[in-house]
C-alpha angles and dihedrals in degrees: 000000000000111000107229119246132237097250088057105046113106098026122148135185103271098040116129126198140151121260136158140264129216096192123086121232090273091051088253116144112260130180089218120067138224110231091215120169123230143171118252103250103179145355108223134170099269100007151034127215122218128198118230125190114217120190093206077071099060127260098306092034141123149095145253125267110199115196121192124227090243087057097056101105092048094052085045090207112214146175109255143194109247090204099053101026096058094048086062099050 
């Protein structure tokens, strides 16, 4: 079993926090990451799924961004303030 990071204890559904992406705006692998900000959707064994609202899906759309236990580092998951982050994305 993963253990689960640091970065990942204590997290509930609803929670939301700033993380980054390693995919481009197409889904195409990048080196430098989107700081993109999501709703914890679920709490799983070896990964957590955010919700992130997107507005190229429409007003209530998005997708979901999973990101593994062994990635947590690399996604580096945080709290985040709603009223500055948004203004920034």
């Amino acid at each position: 079993m993963n253990a689960v990071p640091p970065s990942y204890a204590g997290l509930q559904v609803g929670n939301v926090r700033r993380f980054e992406w390693y995919l481009d705006e197409h889904d195409h692998p990048t080196d430098t990451p989107r700081t993109l900000v999501g709703t914890v959707d679920a709490v799983q064994a070896d990964r957590i799924v955010l919700w992130v609202r997107d507005p190229k899906f429409g007003t209530a759309g998005g997708w979901w961004a999973y990101l593994k236990n062994e990635d947590a580092e690399k996604h580096a998951l945080r709290p985040t303030n709603l009223t500055r982050d948004l203004k920034n994305c």
